[in-house]
Each structure stands twice: as C-alpha cells, then as structure tokens.
NUROVO-420718 format. One record per residue: x, y, z of N, C-alpha, C, O in turn. Coordinates in steps of 0.05 Angstrom, whole numbers, plus 5000, padded with zeros to 4 digits. Layout:
N
XYZXYZXYZXYZ;...
//
This chain:
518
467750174521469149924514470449804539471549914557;469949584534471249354574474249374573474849244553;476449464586478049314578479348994588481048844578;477348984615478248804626474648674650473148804664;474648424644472548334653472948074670474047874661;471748094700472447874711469647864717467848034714;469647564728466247424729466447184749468147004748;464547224768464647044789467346904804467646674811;469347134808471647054827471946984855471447134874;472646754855473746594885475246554882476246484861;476746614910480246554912480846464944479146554960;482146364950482846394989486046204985487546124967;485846215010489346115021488645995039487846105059;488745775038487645465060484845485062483145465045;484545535091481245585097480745835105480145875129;480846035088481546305095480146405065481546395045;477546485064476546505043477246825045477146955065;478246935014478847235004476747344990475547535001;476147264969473647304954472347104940473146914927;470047204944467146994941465347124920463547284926;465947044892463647024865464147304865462147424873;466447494858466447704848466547764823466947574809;466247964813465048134793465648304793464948454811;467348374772468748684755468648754736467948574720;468949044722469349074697471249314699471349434721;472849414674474649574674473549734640473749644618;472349994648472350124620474650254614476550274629;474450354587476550584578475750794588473550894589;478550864597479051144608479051194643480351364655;476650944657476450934681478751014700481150984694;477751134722480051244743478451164762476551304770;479650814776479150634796480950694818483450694817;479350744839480250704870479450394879477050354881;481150194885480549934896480650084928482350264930;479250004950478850144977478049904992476449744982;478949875014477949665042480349645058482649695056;478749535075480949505106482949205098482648995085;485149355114487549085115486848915111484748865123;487848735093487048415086484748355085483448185097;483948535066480848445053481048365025479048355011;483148315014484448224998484848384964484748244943;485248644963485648874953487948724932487248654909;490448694941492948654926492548384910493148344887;490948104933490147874918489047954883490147884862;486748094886485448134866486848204843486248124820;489148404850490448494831492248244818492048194795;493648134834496047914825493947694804494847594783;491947654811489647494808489547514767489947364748;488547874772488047854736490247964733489348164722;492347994733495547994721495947784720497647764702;495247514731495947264719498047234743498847004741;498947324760500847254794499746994801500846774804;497847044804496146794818493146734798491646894785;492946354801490946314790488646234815489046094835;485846394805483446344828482646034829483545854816;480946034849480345844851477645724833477345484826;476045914829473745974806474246204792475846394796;472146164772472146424762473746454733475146284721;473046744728474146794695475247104686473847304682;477047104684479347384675479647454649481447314640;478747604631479047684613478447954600476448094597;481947954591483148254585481748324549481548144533;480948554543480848514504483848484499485648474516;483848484480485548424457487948604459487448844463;491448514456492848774446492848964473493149214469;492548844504491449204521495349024542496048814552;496449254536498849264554498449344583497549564590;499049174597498649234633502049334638504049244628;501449604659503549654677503149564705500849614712;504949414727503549324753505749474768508049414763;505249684788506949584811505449604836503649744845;506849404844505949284871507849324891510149414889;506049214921508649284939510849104947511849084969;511448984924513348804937515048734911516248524909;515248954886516648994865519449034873520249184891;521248814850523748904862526048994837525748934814;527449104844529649124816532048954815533448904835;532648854790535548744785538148834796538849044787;539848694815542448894810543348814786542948674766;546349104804547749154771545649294750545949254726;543849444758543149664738542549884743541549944765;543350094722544050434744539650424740537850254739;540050764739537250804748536950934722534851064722;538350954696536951004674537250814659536250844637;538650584664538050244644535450194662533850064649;534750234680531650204698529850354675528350234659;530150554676528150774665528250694638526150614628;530750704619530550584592529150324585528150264563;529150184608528149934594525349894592524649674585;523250114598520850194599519750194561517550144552;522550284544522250234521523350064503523450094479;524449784520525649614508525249534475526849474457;521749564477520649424457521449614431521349504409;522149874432522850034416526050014411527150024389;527049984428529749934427530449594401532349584385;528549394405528449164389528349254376530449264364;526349404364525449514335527649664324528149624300;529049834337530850014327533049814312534049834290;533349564336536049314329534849334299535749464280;532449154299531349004275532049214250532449174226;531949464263532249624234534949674226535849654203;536349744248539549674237540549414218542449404202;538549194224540048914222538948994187540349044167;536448984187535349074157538149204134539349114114;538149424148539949674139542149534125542949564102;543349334153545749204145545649044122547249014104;543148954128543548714099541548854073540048714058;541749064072541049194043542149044026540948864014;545249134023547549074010547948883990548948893967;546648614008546548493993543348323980543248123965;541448473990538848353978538848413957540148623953;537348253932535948273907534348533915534448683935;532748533891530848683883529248613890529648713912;527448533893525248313915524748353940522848433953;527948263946528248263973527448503990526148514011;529148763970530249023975527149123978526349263996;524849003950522849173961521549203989521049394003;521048873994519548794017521348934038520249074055;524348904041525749044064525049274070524749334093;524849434050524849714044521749804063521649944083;520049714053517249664066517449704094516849914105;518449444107518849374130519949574149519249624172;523249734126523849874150522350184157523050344174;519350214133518950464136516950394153515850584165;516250164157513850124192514950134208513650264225;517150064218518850004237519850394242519650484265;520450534225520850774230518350974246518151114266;516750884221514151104223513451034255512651214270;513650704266512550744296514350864313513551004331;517650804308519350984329518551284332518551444351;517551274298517051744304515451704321515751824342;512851464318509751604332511551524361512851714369;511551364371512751334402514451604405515451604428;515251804392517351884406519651844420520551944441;520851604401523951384410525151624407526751634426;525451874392528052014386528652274414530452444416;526552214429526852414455526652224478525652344497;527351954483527051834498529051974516527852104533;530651984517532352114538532052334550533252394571;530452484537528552764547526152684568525852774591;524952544559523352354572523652274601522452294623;526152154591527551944621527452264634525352384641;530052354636529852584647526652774652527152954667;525052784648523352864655521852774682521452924701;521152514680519752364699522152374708522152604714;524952274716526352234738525852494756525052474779;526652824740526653044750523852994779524052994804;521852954763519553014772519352824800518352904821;520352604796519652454819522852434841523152274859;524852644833526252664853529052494849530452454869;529752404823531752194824533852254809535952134811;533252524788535152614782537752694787539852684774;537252784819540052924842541052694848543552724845;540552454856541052144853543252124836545252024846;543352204806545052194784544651834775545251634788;543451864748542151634732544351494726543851294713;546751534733548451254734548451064752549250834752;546551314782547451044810547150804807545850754787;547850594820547150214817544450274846544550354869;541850144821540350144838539749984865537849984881;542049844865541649684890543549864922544249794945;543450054909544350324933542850454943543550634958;539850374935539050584939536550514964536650284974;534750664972533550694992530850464989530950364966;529050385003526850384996524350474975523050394956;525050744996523350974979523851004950522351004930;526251014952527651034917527650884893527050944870;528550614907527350324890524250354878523450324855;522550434906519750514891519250744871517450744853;520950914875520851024856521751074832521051254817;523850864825525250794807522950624787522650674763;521250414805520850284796517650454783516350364764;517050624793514250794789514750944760512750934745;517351084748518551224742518151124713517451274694;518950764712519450614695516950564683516950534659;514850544696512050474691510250644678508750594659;510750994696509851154671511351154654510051074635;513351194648514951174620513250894599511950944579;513750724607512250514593509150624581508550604557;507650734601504750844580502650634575500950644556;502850454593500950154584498450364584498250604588;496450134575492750134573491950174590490150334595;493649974612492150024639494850044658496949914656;494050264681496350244701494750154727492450224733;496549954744495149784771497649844783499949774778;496550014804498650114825497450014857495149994866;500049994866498749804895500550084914502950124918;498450204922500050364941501750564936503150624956;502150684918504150764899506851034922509251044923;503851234941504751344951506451294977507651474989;506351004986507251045007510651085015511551155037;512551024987514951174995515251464983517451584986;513051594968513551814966513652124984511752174999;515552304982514252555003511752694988510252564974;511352964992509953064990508953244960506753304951;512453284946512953444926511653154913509253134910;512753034909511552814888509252684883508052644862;508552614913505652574910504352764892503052664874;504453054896502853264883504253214851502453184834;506353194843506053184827504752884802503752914780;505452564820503652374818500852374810499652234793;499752644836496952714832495952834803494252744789;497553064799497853084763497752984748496453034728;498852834749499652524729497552504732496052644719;496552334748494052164741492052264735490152144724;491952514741488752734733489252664700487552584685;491652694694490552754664491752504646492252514622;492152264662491952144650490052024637487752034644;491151874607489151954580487551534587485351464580;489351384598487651154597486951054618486051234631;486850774635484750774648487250664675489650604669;486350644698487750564711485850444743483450484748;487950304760486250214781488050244806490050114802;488050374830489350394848489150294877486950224884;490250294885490150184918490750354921491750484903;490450474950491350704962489450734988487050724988;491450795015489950955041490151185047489851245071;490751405028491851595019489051735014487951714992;487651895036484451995011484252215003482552244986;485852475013486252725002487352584968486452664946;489552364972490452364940487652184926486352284907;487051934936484251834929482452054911482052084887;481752174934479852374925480052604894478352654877;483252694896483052864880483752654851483752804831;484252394844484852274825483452014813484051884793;481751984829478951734823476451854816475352024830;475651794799472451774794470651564801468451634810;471251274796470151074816471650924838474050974841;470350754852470250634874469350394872467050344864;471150214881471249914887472249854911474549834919;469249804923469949774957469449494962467149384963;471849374966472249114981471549115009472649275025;468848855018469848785042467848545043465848555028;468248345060468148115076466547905038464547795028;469947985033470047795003468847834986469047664969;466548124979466148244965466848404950469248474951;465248504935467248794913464248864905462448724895;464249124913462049344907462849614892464549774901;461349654867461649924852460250164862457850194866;462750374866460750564870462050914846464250994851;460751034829460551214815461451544841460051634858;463251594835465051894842467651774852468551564844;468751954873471451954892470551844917468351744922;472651874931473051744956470451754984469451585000;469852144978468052265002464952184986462852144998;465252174961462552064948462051774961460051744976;463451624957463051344964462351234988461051034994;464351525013463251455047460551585041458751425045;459751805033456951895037454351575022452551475035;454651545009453351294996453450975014451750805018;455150985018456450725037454950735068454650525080;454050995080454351005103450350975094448850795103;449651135078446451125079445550905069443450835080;446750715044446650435049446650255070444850115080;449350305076448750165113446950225129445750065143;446750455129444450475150440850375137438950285151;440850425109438350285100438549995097436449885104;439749885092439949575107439749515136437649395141;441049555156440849605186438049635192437049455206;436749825182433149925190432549725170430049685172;433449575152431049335135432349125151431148925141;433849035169434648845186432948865202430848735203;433649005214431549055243428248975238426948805251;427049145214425449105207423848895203421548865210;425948705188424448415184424948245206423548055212;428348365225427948145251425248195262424247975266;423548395268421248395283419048205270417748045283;418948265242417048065232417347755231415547595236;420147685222420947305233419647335261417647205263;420447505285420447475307417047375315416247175326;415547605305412147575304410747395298408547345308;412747205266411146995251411646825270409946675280;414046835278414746545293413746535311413546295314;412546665334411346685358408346685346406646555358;407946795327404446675320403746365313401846215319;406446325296406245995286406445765314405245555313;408645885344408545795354406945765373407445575388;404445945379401745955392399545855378397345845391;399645775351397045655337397345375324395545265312;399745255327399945145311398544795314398444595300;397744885338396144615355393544615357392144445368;393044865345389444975358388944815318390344825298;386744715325384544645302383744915279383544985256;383544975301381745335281383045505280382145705270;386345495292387345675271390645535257392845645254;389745255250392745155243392245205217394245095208;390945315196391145375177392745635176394245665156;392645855198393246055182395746025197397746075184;396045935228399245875221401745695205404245735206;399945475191401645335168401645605147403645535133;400845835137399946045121402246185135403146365120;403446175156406346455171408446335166410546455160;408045985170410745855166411045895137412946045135;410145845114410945825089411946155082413746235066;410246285099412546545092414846555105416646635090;415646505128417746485130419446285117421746375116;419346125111420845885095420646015068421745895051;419046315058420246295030422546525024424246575008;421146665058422046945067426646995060428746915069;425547165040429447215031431047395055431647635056;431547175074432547345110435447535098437347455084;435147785109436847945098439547935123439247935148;441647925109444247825135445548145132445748285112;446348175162448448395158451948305164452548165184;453948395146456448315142457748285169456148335187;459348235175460548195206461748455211461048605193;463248555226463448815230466648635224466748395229;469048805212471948715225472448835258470948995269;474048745265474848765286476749045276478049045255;476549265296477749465293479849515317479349505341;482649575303484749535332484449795351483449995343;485349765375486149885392488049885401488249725419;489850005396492850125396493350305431492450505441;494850135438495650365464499250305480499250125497;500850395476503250425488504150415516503350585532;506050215523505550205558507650405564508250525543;509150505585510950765590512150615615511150515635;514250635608516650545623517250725652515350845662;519050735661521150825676521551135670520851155647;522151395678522451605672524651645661526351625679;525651705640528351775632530052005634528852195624;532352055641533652295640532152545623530352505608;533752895631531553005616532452965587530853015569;535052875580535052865546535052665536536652545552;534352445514533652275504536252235489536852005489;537752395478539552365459541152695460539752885466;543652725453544652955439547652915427549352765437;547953075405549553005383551353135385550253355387;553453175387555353355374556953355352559153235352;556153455338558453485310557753275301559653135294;554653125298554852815283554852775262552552815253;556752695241555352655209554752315206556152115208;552252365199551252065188551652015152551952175133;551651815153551951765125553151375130553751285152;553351225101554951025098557951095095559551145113;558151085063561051115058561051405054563551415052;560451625051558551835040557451995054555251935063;558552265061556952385090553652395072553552465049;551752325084548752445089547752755098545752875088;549252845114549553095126552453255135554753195130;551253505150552653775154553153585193551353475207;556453625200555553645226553353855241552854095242;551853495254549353625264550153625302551853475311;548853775317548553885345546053905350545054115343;544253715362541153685358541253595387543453545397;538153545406538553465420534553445427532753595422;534853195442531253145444531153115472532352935484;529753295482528553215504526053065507524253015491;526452975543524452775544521152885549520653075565;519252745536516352905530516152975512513752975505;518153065493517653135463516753045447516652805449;515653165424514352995406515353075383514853315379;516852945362517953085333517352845309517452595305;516753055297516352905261518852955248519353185240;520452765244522052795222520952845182519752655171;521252985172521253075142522953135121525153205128;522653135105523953185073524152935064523752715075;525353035030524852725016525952465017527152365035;525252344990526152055003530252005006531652205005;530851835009534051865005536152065014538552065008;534352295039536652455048537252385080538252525097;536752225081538452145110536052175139536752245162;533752105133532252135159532751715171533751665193;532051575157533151225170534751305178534651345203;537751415163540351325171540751515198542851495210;538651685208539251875224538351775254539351865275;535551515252534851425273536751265274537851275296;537851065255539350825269542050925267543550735266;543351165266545551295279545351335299547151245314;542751495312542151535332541551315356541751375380;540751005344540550795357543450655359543750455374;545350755343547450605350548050385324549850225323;546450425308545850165292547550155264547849955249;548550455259550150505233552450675254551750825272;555450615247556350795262557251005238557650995214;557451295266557451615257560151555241561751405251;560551695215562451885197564252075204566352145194;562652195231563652455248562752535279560452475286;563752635291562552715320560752445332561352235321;558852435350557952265366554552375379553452595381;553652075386550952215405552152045426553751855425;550452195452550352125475547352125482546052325485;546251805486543951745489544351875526546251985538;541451815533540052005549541151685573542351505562;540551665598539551615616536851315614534851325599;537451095632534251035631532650855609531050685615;533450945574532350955563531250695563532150495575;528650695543527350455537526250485513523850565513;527350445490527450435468524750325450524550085455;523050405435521950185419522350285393521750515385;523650095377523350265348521750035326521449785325;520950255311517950085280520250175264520850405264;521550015252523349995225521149975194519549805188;521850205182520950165148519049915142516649835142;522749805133523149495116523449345136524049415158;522949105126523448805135524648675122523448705100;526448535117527148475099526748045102526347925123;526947925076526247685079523647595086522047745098;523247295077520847255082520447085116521946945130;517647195118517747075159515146785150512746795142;517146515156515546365156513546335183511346225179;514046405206512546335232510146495226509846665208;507846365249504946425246505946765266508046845277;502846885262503247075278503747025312505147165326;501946785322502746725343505546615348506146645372;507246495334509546515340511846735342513646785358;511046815322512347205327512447325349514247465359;509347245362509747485384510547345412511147475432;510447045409512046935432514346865436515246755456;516046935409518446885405518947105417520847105432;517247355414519347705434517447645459518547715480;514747535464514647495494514547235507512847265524;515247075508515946805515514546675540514246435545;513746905555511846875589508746885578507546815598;507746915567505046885553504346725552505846525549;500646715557500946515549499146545532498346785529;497746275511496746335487494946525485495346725471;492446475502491046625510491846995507490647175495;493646995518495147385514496647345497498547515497;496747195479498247315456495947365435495647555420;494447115438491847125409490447395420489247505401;490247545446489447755456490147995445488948155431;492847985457494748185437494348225409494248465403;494248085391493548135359491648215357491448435346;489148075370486448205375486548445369486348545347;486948545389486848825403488449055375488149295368;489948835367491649075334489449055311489749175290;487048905316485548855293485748715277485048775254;486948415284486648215282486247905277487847745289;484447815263482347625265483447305270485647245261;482147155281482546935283484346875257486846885257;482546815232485146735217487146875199488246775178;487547095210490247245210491947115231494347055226;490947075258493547085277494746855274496846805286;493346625255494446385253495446255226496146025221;495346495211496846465187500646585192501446715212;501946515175504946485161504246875157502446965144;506447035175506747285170506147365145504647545136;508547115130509447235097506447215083506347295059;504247125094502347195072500747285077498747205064;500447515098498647775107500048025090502448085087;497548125082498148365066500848575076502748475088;500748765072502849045087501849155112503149225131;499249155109498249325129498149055158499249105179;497148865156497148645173500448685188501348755210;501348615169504548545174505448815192506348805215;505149025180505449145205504049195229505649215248;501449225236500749125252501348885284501148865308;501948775264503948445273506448635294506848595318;507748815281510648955289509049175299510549275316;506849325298505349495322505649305347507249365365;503749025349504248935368505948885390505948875415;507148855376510548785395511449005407512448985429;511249275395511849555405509749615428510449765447;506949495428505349505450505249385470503849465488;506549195471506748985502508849065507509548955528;510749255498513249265517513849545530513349745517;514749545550515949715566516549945551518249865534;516050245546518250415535517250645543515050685552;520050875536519151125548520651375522520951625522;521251145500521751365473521051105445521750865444;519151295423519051125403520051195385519751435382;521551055365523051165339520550965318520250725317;519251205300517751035287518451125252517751335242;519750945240519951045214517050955193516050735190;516451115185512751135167511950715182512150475178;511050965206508950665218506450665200505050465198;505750945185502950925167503450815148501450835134;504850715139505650545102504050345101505050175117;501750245090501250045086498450035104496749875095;497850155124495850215135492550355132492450575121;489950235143488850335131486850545147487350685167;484750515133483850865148484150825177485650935193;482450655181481650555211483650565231483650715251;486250345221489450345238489450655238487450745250;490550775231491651115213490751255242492051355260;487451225239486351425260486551335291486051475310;487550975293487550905324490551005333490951115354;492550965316495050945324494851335329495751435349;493451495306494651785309493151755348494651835366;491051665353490751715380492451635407493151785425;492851315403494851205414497351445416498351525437;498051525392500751715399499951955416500652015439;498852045405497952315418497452295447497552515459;496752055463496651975495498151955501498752065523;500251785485503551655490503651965514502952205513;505251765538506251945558509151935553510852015569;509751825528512951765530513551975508511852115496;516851985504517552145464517151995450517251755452;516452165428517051995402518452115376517752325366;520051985368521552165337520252005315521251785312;518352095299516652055279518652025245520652165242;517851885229517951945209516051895191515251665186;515052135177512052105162512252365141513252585145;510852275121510552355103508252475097507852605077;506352405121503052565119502052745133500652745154;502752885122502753235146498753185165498153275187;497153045147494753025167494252835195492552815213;497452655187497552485207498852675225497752885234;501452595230502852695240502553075264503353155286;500753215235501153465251499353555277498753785284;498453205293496853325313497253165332495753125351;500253035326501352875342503653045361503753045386;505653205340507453285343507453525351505653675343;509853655371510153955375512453995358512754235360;514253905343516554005326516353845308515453605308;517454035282517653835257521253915258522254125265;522353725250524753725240525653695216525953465209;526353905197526953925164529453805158531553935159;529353505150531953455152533953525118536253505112;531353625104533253765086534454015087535254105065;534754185110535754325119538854275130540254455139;539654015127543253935139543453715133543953545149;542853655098543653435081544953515064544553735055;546753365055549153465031548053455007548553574986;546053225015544653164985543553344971541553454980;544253414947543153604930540153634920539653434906;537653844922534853794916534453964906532254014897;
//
C-alpha cells in the first residue's frame, strides 16, 4: 500500500534548478535512506511533501488519515516550556479527548434520557481509544524515551530554552517518537547526538513497525537501519533496493556501464559523422551517407551527469607558537552553574585531541572558556604565546542575508573577486551556490562557507566544534585529510569515533570532570 506518492516534481530558487520531473513513492513499512551530496536538494524535497514549500510542478499525494512526524534541521522549540510539556505534547490529541470526556461527565447531570444515551456512547469511544493509545502510562513513556536519549539527568522541569543545541534536538526527537506518526521524516537526526544514543536511535528504528524516510551522512547508522535508497543528484531521485554499501556497489557498476555505453556511442557519432562528412558530395555514395545522417538525427545520444565539484580543504600554518597552547589551573567552566570539577589540563603545541562525552556536559562551554569567550566560575587559563587562533563554532545563530561572496570578503577585504569565487571553489562550491543568500544553502553548504574562512587565514591552533554536522561523505573524507596534514593543533569536538580517530593522538573524556550527572 503507497503511503505517499509524488509525480513529476520541479522545484528551484531563482535560476538554480533543485529538482527536475521527480518521482517517488512511499510504501508501508519502508525504511528510506534519502542520500546525495550537499545541496542536491535532500531537505527541499522533504519541506516540499510536508506542504513547507509549494513546487513549482508537479503532484504530492499522501492516502488518507496517514499522520506525518518531521524533524528537520532547523526545528525549533517554544519558550517557557520545560522538557516534559515538550514531550507531553506529543499526545495532545489524547489529552483533548480526555478534556471532551470530562466535559461529557460533567454534564451527565443534567441530560435527559436521550441525551444520556448518545453521551453515554460517546464517552465509551473516547475511553476505549485512550486504553488502546496507552494515555494511562503516558508518563512512563515520557520517561522512557527521555531516559534513553539522555535528558532525564537534565530533570523534565528544565525551561527548554536552557538548553544546548544538541539537547533542543533532542528534545525535539524525543517528542516525535512519542507521537508514533505513519510516517517519520527525519533530516539528520544524528548529528547532535553522541554515541550511546545514536545506538540506541539505531534500535528504534530497526524495529520500527511503520515506514519512515531519513537523511543522514551517517553510514555505519545508514547501513544498519535502511532497506532502501533514494539517491539524489544533479536534480534527480533514483531508487535503489538494500542499505547504504548495497547502493555504492550498484551505483558504481551503473556508472561505470553507462561511461563504457558513452564512450561507446561517442566513437560511433564520431564515425557517422566523418563518413557523412566524406560522402556527402560524391554522387555514388550520397545515398548511403543521407542513410548515417538519419541515424544520427534519430540516434537517443546518451549524456553523462556533470561530475560536482569536490572540495579541497587545506589549512595555512601560521607563526610557531609557544610550547603550550593553553593551561588551566583550577578552571571551573559553567554559566550560572559549575559544568565541571576544577580542571588543571594543559595542550601542547603539535597536539592533536578529540574532545568527547555527551551532549550538555560542558565540551562548547569548555572551548569558549578556553577562548576567553564565557568567563571561568573558578581558577583561570593562561593561553600559550604567539597564538593564532581559528575556531568552527556549532551554531550560527540568525539568518545571513549576504551572498556567499560577500561573506568571504567581508573577513577578507584584499581579494579580489576572482580569489574569493576561487576560494569557495576549492570548498566544493558551485557557481550558483557562491552567488546565492547564505540563508538558503543547505547545512552542509553553510558550513562549508565557515570551512572557508578557516582556510585563507593564518593559524597555528584550531578549535573545531562537530565541523562534521551537516556534512557529506565526500567533505567528511577531505577535511579528515586536511586535518591530519594540519602542521598546526587542533582541539576537536566530534562525535564520530571513524572520523576523528585518525586524526587525533588524545581523546579527552570530558565526562570524566563534569558535575553533570549520567
């Protein structure tokens, strides 16, 4: 059974075509991987049949009665609400029903006989669905998924507008399984999660009972929680039947059997045309070259897709800096709230460290303590000598109306156009990315954009908080190289032990001297 059917979709943003005459379907039960490189328009699609955005052609249609859950990356929460009016309101619609049955109840009293029957009726549907939902363990519930995804130690009264990135996402993930729709459309789901959750995420979705569709650059999790594959690229959408490693093995022998039927028929256009163009004057044989042209004029010329432009990432290295980069004594980070145990830490220069543990225990607040940027609760650092700083921040916050070429000449100002449209290039790119409005390049673009800027400048230490968020295979594997050359330090924060562990010579456990309870 479909639950959801789209048919010949076009969409774009100015003259910036996204997708061209696509074609979907969604069965019951399906476990969809949506897959392609940055701004191939992955998240469009989704906002598209949620009704976010209307295409420019084309036709969306859900069956009957099918409840959507969405989160996306740019979901936000209300203030003024703790994190279990978040999680409760996942069953609002049960909560109405419960009203409606109270209100019933109330006015027994005074209905007729008539009335009282039909009431009576009413309130035993209204019951019988609270049993089947399981309204009377909702709070077992909440508590369950909070436990699981880490928000419990949080304490479900906090006001969610306290809380981290990571946490908001997971507040808002939290809310969504609780809900139980037909279909779940998750955009990225993992990228503020650590490691415990992911695995347990990955559970979730193995056995989940209905159908769902995901984004994700994530392919160990891909892999173990998809059965098909919807591989977007150059404004297409192609089905492919298994997981993630199924789909590269299929994908790559496709490509290459197209490639050898390219080639193939370039030689034969190449042949006709050089026969048609040697006979076509001779008497005795303009018949059989009018006979080469009509094949070629009926000939279906097979095109191969453009390649994207794939970035190249490389870090310039400053000045030599003192041998220590930073050291602490007795520092406690935190806001109002210590975060940690006085810490005594200290980095030297050449090092390479991954910061770790989960979301909300103090690894941000620990770089921009360390930058100066939150001041310490307790004790002090003493930056190093020299330094030359680059730091990749999380979040962004607000929307960036400038094109990308204004971004990057607003931090380099001596450029000239030429090296700046260069510069993007080189992050992977395209013409009309570098000349679109920041605010409407995907996550992975957008950072990118803020790779850039970290690459034209001078430095000899990087603070990168999850530069992989939002990134896709391709970035993932240039930047892990780029680092790994870096002649400079770097203090990492990542959540993907395959990235990271061949970058780094130390991991740092920062739940090892957090107050926060896990």
């Amino acid at each position: 059974m479909s639950i959801l059917n789209v048919e010949h979709l076009t969409h774009g943003f100015g003259d910036r075509a996204i997708l061209d005459d696509v074609s979907f379907r969604l069965l019951k039960g399906e476990h969809i991987g949506l897959v392609g490189a940055n701004g191939e328009g992955k998240s469009t699609f989704l906002n598209i049949v949620t009704g976010k955005l209307m295409p420019d052609e084309g036709k969306v249609e859900w069956a009957k009665n099918v409840r959507v859950g969405y989160l996306d990356q740019h979901s936000t929460l209300t203030a003024e609400m703790t994190i279990e009016s978040v999680l409760k309101s996942a069953f609002s619609w049960l909560f109405a029903l419960e009203e409606k049955m109270n209100q019933i109840c109330d006015a027994l009293g005074e209905a007729d006989e008539s009335q009282m029957d039909a009431m009576m009726e009413e309130l035993g549907v209204i019951q019988d669905t609270l049993t089947m939902h399981d309204f009377y363990t909702i709070d077992a519930k909440v508590e369950e998924v909070a436990r699981a995804l880490g928000l419990l130690e949080l304490g479900l009264h906090h006001d969610v507008t306290d809380l981290s990135g990571g946490q908001r996402m997971k507040v808002l993930l939290a809310k969504l399984l609780l809900e139980k729709p037909d279909i779940l459309l998750l955009d990225e789901p993992t990228n503020y999660l650590d490691a415990e959750h992911i695995a347990w995420l990955t559970r979730y979705l193995q056995e989940y009972e209905n159908a769902f569709i995901l984004i994700s650059h994530d392919i160990p999790f891909l892999n173990d929680v998809v059965n098909i594959i919807y591989h977007m690229e150059n404004q297409h959408l192609d089905r492919y039947v298994g997981n993630y490693d199924k789909f590269e093995e299929v994908y790559a022998v496709k490509k290459a059997q197209l490639e050898a039927a390219y080639r193939k028929q370039q030689q034969e256009i190449s042949e006709l045309k050089d026969f048609v163009a040697r006979n076509k004057a001779r008497v005795s044989t303009r018949n059989m070259a009018m006979s080469r042209q009509k094949k070629l004029d009926k000939m279906d010329v097979i095109e191969l897709a453009a390649e994207r432009p794939k970035p190249e990432f490389s870090f310039l290295v400053g000045r030599t800096p003192g041998r220590y980069i930073f050291e602490t004594k007795d520092l406690v980070i935190g806001y109002e709230e210590p975060l940690s145990k006085p810490l005594s830490i200290a980095l030297e220069r050449g090092h390479k460290v991954a910061l770790i543990g989960a979301n909300g225990i103090g690894k941000t607040t620990l770089l921009k303590s360390l930058l100066g940027l939150i001041p310490a609760l307790g004790g002090g650092v003493e930056q190093g000598e020299n330094l030359m700083v680059g730091y990749f921040e999380q979040e962004i916050k607000g929307e960036n109306k400038r094109t990308c070429i204004e971004e990057i000449w607003e931090e380099f100002p001596a450029f000239s156009q030429y090296e700046v449209r260069a510069a993007l290039a080189r992050c992977g790119l395209t013409t009309k990315h570098i000349e679109s409005q920041v605010r409407v390049l995907s996550g992975g673009e957008q950072a990118k954009v803020r790779l850039c800027k970290l690459m034209n400048r001078e430095t000899n230490v990087l603070l990168l908080d999850e530069p992989t968020n939002h990134l896709d295979v391709d970035a993932k594997e240039e930047l892990k190289r780029a680092l790994k050359e870096y002649r400079g330090t770097v203090l990492l924060i990542c959540h993907e032990p395959e990235f990271y562990q061949d970058i780094v010579g130390e991991v740092w456990d920062c739940s090892k001297w957090t107050t926060k309870i896990l």
